[in-house]
Backbone and ligand atoms as CSV (ligand in chain L), in Angstrom:
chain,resi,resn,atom,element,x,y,z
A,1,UNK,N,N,16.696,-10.364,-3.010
A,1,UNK,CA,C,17.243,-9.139,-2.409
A,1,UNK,C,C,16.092,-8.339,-1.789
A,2,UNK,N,N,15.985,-8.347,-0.476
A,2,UNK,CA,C,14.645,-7.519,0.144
A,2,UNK,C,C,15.590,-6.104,0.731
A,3,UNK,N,N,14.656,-5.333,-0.147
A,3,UNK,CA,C,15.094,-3.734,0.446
A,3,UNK,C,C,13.762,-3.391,1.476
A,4,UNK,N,N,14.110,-2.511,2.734
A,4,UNK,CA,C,12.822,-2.313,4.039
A,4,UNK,C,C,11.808,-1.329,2.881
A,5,UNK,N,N,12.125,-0.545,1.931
A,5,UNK,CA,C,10.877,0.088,1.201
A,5,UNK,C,C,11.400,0.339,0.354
A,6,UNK,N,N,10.218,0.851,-0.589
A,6,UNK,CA,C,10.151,0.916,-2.128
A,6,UNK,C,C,9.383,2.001,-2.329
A,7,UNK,N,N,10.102,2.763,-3.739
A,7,UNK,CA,C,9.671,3.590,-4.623
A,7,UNK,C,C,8.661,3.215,-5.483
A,8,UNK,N,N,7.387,4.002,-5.290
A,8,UNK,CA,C,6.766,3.337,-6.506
A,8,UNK,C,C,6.149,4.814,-6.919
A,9,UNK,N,N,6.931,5.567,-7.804
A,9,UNK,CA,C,7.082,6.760,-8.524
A,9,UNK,C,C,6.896,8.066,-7.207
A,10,UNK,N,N,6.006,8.344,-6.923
A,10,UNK,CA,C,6.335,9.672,-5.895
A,10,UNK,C,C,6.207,8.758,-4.444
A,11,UNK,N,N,5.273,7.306,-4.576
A,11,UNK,CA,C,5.100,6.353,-3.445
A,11,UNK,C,C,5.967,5.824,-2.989
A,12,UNK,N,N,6.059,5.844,-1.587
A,12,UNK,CA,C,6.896,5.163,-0.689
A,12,UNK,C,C,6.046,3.306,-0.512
A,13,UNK,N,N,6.406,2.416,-0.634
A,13,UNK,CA,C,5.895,1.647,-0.827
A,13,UNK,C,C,6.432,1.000,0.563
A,14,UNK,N,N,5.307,0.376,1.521
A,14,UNK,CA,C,6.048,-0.348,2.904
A,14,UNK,C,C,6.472,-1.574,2.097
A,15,UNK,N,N,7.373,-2.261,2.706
A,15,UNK,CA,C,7.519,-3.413,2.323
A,15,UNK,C,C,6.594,-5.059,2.297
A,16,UNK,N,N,5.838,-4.531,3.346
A,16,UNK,CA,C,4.826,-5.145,4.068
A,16,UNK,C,C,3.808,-5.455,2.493
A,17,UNK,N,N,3.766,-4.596,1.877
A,17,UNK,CA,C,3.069,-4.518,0.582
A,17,UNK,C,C,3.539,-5.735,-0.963
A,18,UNK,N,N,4.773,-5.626,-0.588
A,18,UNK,CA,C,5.421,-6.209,-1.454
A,18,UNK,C,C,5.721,-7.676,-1.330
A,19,UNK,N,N,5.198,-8.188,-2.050
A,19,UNK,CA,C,5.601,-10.076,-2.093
A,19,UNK,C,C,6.459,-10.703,-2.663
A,20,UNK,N,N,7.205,-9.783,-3.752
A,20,UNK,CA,C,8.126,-10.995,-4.332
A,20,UNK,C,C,9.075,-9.839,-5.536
A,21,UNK,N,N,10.352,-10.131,-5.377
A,21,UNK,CA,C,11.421,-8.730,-5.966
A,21,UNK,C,C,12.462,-10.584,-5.808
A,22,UNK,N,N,13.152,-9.354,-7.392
A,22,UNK,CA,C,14.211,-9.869,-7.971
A,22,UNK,C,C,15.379,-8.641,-7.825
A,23,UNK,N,N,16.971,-9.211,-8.784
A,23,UNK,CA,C,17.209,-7.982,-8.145
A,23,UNK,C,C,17.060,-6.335,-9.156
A,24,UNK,N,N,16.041,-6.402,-9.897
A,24,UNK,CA,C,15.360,-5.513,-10.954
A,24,UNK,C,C,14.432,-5.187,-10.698
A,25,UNK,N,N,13.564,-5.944,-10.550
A,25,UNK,CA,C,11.659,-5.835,-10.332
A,25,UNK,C,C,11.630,-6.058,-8.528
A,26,UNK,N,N,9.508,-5.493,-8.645
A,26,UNK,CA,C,9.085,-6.358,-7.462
A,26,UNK,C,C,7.877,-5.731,-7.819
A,27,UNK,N,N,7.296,-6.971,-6.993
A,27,UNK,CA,C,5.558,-7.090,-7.326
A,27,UNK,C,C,4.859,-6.733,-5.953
A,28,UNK,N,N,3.684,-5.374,-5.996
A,28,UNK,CA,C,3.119,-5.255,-4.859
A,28,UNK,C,C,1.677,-5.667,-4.709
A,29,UNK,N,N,0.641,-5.542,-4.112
A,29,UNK,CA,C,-0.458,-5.426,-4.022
A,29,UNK,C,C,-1.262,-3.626,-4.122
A,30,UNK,N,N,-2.167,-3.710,-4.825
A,30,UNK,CA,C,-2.754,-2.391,-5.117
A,30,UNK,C,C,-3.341,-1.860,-3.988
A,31,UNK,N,N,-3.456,-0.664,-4.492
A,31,UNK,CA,C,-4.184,0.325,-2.955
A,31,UNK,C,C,-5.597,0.535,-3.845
A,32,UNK,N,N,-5.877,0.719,-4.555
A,32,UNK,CA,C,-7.044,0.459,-5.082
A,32,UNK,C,C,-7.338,-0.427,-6.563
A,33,UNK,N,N,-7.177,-1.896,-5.706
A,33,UNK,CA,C,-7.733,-2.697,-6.912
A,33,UNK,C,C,-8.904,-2.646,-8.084
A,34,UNK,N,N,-8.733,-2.803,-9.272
A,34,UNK,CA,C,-10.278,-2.838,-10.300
A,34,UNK,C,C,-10.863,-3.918,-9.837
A,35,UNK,N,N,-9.973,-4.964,-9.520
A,35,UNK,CA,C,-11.279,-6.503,-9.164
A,35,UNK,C,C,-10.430,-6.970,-8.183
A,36,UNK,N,N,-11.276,-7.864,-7.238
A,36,UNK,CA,C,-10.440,-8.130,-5.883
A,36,UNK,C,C,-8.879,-8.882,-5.989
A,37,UNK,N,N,-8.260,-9.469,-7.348
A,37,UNK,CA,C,-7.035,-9.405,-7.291
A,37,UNK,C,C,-6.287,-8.393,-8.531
A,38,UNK,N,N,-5.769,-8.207,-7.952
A,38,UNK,CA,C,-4.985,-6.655,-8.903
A,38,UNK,C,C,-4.293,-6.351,-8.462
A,39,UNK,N,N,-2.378,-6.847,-9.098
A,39,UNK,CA,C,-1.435,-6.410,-8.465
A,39,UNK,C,C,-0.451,-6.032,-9.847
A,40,UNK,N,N,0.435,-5.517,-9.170
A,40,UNK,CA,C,1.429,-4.838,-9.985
A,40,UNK,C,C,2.916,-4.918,-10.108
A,41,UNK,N,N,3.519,-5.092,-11.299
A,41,UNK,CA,C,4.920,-5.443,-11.070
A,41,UNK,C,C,5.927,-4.430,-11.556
A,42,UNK,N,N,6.930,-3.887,-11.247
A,42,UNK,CA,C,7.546,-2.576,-11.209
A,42,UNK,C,C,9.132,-2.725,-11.241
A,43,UNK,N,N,10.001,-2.322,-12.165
A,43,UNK,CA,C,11.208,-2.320,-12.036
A,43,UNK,C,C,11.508,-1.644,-10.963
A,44,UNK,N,N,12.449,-1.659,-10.315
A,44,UNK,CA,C,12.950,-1.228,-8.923
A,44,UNK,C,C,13.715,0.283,-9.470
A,45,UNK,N,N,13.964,0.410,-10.585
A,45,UNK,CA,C,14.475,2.060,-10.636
A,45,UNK,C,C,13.291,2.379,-11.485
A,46,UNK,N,N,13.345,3.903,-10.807
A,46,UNK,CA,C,12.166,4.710,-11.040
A,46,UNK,C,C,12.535,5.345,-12.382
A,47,UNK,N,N,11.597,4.550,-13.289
A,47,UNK,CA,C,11.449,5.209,-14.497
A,47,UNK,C,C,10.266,5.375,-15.051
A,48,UNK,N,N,9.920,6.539,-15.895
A,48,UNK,CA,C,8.653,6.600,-16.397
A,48,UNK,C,C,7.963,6.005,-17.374
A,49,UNK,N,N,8.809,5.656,-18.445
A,49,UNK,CA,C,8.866,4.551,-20.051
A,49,UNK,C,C,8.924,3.565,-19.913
A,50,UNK,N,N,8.553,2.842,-20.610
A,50,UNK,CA,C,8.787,1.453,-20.543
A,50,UNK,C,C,9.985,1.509,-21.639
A,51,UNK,N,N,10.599,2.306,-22.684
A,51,UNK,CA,C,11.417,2.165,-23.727
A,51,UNK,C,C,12.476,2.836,-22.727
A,52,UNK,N,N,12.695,3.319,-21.379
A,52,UNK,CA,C,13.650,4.098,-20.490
A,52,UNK,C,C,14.510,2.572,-19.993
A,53,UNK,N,N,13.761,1.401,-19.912
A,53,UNK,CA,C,14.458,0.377,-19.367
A,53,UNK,C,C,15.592,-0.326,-20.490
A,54,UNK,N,N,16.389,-1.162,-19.229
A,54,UNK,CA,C,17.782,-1.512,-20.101
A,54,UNK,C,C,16.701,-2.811,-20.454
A,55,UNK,N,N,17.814,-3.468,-21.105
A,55,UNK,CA,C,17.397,-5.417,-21.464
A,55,UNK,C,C,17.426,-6.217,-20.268
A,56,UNK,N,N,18.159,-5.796,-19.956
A,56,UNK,CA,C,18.070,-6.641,-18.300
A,56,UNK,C,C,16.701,-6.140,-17.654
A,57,UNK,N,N,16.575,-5.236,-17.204
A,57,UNK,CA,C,15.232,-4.537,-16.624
A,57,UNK,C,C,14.163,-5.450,-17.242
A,58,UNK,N,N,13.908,-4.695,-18.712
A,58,UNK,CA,C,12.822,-5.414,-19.285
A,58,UNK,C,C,12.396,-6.831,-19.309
A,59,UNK,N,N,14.153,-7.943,-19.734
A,59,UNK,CA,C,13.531,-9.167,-19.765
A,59,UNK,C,C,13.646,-9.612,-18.225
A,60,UNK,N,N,13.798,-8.864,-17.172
A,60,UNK,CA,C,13.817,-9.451,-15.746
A,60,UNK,C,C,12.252,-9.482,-15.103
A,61,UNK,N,N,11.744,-7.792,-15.816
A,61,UNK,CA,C,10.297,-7.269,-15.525
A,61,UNK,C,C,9.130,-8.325,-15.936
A,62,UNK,N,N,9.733,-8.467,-17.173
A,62,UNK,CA,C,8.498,-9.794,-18.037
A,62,UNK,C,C,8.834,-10.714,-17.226
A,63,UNK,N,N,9.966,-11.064,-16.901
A,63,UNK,CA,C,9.625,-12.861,-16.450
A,63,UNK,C,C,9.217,-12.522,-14.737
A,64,UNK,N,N,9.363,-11.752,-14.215
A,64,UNK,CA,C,8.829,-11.830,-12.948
A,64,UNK,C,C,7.153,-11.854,-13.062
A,65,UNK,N,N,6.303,-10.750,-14.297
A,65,UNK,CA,C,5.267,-11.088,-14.231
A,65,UNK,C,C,4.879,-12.099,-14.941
A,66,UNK,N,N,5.192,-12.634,-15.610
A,66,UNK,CA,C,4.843,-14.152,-15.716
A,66,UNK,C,C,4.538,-15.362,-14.445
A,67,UNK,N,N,6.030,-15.268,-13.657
A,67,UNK,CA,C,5.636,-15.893,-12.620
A,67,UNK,C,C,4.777,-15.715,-11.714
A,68,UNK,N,N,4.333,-14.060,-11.696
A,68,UNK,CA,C,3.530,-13.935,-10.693
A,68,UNK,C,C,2.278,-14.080,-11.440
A,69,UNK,N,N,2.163,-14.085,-12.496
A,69,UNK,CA,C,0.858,-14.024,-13.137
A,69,UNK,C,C,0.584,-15.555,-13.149
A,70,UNK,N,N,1.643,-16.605,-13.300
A,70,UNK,CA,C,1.085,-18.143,-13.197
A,70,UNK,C,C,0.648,-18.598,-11.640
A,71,UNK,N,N,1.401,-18.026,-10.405
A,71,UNK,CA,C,0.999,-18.327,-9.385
A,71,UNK,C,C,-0.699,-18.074,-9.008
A,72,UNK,N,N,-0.829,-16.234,-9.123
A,72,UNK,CA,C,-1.871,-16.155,-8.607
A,72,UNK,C,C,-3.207,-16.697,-9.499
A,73,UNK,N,N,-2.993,-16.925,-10.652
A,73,UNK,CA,C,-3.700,-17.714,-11.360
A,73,UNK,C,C,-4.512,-18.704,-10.778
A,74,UNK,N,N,-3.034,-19.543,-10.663
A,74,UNK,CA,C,-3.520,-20.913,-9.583
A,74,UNK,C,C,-4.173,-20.367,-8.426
A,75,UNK,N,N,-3.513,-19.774,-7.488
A,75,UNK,CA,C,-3.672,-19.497,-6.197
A,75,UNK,C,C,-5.630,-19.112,-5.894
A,76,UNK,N,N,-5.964,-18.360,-7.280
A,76,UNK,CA,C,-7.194,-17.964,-7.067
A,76,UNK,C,C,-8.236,-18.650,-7.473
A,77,UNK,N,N,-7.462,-19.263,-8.259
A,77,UNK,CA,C,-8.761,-20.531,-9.183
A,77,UNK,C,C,-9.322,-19.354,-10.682
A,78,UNK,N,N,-8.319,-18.699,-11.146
A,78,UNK,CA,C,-8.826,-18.462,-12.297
A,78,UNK,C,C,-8.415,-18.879,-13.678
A,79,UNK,N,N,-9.215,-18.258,-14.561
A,79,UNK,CA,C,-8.470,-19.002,-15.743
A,79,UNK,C,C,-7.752,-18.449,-16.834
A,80,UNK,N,N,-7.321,-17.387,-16.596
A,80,UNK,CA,C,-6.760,-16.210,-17.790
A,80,UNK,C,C,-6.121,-15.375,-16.707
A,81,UNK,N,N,-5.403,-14.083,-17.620
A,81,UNK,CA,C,-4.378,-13.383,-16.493
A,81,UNK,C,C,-4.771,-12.013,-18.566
A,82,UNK,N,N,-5.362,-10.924,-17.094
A,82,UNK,CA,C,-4.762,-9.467,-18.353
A,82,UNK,C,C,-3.455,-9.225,-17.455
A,83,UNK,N,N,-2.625,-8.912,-18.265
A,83,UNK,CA,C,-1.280,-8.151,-18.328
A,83,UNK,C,C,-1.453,-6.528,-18.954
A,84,UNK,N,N,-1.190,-5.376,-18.649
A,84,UNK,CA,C,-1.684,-4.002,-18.974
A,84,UNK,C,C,-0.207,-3.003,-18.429
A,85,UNK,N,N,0.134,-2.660,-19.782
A,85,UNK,CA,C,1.079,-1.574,-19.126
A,85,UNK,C,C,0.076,-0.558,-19.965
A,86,UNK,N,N,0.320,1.069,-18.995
A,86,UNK,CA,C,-0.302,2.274,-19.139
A,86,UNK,C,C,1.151,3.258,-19.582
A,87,UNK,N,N,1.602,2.936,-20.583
A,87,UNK,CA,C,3.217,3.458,-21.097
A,87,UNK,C,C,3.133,4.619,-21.904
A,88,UNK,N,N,2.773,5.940,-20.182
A,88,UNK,CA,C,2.624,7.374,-20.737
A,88,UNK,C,C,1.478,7.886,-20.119
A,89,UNK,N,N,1.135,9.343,-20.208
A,89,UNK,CA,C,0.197,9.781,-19.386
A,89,UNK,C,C,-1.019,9.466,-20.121
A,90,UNK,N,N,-0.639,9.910,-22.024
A,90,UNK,CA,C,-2.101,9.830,-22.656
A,90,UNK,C,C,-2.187,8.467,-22.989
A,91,UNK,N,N,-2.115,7.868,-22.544
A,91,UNK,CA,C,-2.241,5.860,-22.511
A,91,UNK,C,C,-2.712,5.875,-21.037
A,92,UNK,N,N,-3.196,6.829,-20.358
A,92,UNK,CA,C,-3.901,6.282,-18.650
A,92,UNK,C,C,-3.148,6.068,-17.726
A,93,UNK,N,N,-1.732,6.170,-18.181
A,93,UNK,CA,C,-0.941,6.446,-16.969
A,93,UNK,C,C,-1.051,7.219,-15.738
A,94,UNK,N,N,-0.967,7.234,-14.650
A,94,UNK,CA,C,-1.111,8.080,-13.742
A,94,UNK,C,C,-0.001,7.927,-12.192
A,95,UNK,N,N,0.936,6.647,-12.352
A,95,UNK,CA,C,1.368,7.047,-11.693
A,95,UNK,C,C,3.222,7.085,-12.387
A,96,UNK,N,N,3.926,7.922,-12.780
A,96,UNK,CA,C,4.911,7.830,-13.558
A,96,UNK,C,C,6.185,6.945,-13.233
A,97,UNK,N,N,6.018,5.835,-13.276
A,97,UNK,CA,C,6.867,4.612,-13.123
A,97,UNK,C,C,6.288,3.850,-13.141
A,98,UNK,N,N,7.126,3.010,-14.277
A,98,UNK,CA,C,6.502,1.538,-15.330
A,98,UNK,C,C,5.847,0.544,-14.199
A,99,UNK,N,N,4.852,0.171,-14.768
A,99,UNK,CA,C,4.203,-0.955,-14.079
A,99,UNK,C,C,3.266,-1.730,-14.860
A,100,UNK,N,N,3.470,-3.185,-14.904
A,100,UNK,CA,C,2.619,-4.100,-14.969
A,100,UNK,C,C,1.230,-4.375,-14.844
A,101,UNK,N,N,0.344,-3.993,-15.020
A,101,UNK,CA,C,-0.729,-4.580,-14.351
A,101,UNK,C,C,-1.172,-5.947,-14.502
A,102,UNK,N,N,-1.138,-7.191,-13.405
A,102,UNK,CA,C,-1.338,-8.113,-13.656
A,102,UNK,C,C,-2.987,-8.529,-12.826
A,103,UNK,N,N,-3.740,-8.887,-13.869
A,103,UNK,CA,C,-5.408,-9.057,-13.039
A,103,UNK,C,C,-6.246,-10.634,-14.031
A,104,UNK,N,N,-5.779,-11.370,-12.880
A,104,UNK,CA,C,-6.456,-12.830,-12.785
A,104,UNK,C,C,-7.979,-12.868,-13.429
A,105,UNK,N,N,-8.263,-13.149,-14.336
A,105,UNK,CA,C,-9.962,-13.052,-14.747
A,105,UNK,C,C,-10.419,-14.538,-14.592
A,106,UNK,N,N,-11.721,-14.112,-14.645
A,106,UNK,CA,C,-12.834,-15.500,-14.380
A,106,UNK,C,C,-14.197,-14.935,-15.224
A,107,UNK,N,N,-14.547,-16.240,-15.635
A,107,UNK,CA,C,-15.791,-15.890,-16.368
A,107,UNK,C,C,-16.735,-15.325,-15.791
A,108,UNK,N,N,-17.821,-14.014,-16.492
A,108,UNK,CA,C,-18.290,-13.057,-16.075
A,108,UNK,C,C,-17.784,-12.212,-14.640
A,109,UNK,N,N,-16.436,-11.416,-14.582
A,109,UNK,CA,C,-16.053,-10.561,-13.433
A,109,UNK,C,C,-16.582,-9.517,-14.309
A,110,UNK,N,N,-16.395,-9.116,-15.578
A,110,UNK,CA,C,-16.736,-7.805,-16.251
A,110,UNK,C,C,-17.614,-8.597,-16.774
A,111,UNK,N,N,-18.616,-7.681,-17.134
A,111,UNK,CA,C,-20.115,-8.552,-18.004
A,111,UNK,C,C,-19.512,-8.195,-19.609
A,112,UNK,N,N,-18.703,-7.441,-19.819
A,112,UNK,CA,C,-18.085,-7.518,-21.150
A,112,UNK,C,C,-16.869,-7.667,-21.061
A,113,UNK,N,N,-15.790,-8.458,-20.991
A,113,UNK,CA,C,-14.547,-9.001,-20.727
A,113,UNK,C,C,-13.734,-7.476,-21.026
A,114,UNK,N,N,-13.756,-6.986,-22.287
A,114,UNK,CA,C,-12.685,-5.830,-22.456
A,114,UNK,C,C,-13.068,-4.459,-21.624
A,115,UNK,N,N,-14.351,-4.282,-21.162
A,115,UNK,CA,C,-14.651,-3.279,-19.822
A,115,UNK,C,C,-13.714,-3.380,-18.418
A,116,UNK,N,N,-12.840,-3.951,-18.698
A,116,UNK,CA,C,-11.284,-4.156,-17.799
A,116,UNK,C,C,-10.484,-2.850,-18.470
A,117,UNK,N,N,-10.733,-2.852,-19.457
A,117,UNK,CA,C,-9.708,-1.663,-19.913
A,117,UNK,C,C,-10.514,-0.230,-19.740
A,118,UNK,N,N,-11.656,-0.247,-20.048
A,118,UNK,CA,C,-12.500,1.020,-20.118
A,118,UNK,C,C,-11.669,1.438,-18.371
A,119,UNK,N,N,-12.430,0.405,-17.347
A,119,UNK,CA,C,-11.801,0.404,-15.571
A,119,UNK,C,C,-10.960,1.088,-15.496
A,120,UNK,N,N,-9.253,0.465,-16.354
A,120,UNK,CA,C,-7.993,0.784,-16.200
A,120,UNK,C,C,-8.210,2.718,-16.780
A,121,UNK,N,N,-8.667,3.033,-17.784
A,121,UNK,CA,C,-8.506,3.920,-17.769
A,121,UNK,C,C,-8.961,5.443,-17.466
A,122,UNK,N,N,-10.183,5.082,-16.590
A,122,UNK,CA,C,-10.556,5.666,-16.105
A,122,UNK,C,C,-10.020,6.766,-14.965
A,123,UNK,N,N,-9.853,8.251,-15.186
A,123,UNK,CA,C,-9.016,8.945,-14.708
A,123,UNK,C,C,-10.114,9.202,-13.106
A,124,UNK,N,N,-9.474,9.831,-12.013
A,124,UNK,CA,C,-9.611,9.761,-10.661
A,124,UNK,C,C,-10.910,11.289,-10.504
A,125,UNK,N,N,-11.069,11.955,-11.461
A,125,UNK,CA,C,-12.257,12.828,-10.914
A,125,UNK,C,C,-13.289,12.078,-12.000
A,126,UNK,N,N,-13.499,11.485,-13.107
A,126,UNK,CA,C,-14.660,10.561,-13.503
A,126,UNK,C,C,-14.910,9.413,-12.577
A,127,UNK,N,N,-14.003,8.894,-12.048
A,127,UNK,CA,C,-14.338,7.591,-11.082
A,127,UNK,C,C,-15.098,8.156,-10.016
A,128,UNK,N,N,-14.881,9.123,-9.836
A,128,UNK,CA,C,-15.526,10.077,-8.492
A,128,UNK,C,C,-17.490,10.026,-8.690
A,129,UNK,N,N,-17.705,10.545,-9.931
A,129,UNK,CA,C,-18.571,10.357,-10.622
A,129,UNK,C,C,-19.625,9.332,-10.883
A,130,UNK,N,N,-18.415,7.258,-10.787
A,130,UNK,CA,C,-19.468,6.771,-11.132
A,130,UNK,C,C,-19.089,5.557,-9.855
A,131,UNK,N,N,-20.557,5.575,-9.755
A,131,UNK,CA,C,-20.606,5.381,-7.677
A,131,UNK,C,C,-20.336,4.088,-8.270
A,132,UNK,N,N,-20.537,2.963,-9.062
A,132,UNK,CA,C,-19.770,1.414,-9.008
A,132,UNK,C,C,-18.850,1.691,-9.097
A,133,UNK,N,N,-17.903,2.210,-10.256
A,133,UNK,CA,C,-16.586,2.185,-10.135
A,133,UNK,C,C,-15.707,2.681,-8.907
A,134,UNK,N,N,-16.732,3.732,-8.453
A,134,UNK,CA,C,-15.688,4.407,-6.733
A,134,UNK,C,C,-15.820,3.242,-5.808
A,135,UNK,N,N,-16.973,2.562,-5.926
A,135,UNK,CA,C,-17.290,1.301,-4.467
A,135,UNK,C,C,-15.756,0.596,-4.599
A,136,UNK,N,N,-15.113,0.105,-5.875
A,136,UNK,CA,C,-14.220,-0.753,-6.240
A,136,UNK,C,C,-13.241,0.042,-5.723
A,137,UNK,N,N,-12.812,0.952,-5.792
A,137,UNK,CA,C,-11.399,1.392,-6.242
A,137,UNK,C,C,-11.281,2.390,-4.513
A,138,UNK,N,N,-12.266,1.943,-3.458
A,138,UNK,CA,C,-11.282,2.743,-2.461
A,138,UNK,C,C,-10.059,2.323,-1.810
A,139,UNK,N,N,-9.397,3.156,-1.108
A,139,UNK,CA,C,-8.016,2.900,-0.485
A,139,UNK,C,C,-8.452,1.926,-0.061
A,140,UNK,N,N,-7.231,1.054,0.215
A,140,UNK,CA,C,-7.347,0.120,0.941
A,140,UNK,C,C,-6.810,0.669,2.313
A,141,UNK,N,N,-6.717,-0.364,3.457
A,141,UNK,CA,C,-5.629,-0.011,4.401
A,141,UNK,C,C,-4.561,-0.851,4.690
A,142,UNK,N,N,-3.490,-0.240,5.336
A,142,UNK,CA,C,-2.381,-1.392,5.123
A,142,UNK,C,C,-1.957,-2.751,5.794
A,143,UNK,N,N,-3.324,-2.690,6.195
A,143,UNK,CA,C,-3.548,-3.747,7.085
A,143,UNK,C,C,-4.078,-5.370,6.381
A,144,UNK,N,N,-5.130,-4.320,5.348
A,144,UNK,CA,C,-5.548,-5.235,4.370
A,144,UNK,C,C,-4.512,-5.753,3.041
A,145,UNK,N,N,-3.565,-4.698,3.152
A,145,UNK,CA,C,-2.631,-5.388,1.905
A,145,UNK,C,C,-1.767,-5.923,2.485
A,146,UNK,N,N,-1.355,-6.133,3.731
A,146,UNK,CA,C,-0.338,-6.667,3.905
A,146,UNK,C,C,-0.518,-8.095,4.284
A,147,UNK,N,N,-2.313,-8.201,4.546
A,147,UNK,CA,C,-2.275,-9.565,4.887
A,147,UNK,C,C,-2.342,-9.958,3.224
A,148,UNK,N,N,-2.967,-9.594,2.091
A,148,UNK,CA,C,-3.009,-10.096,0.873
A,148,UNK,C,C,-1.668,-10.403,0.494
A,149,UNK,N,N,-0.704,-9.791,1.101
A,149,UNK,CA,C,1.069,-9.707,0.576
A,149,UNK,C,C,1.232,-10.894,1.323
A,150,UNK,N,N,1.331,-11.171,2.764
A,150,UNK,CA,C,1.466,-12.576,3.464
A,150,UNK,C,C,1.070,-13.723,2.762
A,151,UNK,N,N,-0.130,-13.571,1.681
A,151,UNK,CA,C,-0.576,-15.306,1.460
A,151,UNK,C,C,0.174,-15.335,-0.103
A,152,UNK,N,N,0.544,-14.151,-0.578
A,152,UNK,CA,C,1.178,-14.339,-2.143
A,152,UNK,C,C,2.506,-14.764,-1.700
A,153,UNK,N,N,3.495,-14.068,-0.895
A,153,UNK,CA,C,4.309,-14.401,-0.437
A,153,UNK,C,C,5.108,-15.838,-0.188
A,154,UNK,N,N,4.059,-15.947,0.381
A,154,UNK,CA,C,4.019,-17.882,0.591
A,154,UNK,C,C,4.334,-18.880,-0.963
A,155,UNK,N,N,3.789,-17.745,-1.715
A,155,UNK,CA,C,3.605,-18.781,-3.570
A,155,UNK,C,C,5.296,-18.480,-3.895
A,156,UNK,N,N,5.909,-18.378,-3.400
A,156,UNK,CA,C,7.842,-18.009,-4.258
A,156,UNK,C,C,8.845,-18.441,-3.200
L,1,AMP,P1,P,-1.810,3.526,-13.973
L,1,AMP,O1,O,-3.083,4.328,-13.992
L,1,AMP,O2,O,-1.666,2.574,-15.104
L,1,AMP,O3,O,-0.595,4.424,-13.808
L,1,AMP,O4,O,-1.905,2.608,-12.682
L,1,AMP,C1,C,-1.582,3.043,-11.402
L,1,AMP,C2,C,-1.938,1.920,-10.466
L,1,AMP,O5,O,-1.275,2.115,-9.250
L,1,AMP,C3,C,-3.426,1.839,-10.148
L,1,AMP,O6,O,-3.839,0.475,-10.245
L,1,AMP,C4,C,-3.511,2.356,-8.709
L,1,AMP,O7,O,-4.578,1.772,-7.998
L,1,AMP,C5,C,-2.172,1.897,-8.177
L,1,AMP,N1,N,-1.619,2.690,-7.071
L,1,AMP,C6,C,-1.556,4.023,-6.972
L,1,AMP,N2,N,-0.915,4.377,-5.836
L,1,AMP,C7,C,-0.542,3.227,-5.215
L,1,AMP,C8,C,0.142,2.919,-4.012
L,1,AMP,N3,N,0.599,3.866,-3.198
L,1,AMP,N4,N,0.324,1.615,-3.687
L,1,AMP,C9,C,-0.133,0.637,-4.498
L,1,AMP,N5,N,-0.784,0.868,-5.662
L,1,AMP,C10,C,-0.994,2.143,-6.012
């Protein structure tokens, strides 16, 4: 089921962004990735909880990131997949509607594997602060996600 755009909590999401929706979920590409793959999977109604979703939602949400988490796996040549929900503001939430974080790892991307989470929770005026973490995390443009959305696209 392709809808022309998406909610992704106050975000208008182009579609151009988005690679792969069921009729519950859909998975986009980030506007500011932690490591060059970092995408996200999102029930299609805007909710803030992850305990706000029905059973359908939830077990539709998990199995979509599964699949997307086995594709880009392959697709990138890595060998592990973090999965990360931020379920709430004081859990690092920041944008209020449930999301997935799905991020492909490879040996040494973080020089300490769980410094993926320190990343994730890092709020937007400390990142400001620390000039590696800002190099990572600028906007992208939508030029650049939409070609990253074109080659995931292709994997479903
Ligand atoms: P969290 O801090 O767990 O709420 O994660 C929010 C995620 O959404 C971060 O990975 C952001 O980079 C990402 N993000 C924020 N705004 C957008 C947007 N408009 N399009 C795509 N990703 C976004």
């Amino acid at each position: 089921m392709e809808a022309t755009s998406y909610m992704f909590g106050p975000y208008k999401i182009d579609k151009k962004e988005v690679f792969y929706s069921t009729d519950f979920s859909y998975a986009l590409v980030n506007l500011r990735p932690l490591l060059p793959v970092h995408v996200l999977v999102c029930p299609r109604r805007e909710v803030q909880r992850f305990a706000e979703l029905t059973t359908d939602e939830t077990s539709d949400l998990w199995i979509t990131a599964q699949k997307v988490g086995k594709q880009l796996e392959s697709y990138h040549k890595a060998s592990s997949l973090t999965f990360t929900i931020q379920d709430g503001p004081q859990a690092g939430q920041t944008v209020p509607h449930v999301h997935i974080h799905i991020i492909p790892r490879k040996s040494g991307d973080f020089e300490k594997n769980d410094e993926i989470y320190d990343a994730l929770d890092v709020k937007e005026k400390e990142m400001k602060q620390s000039l590696d973490l800002d190099k990572e995390r600028k906007d992208r443009s939508i030029e650049e996600m939409a070609e990253e959305a074109d080659e995931y696209r292709k994997l479903f």
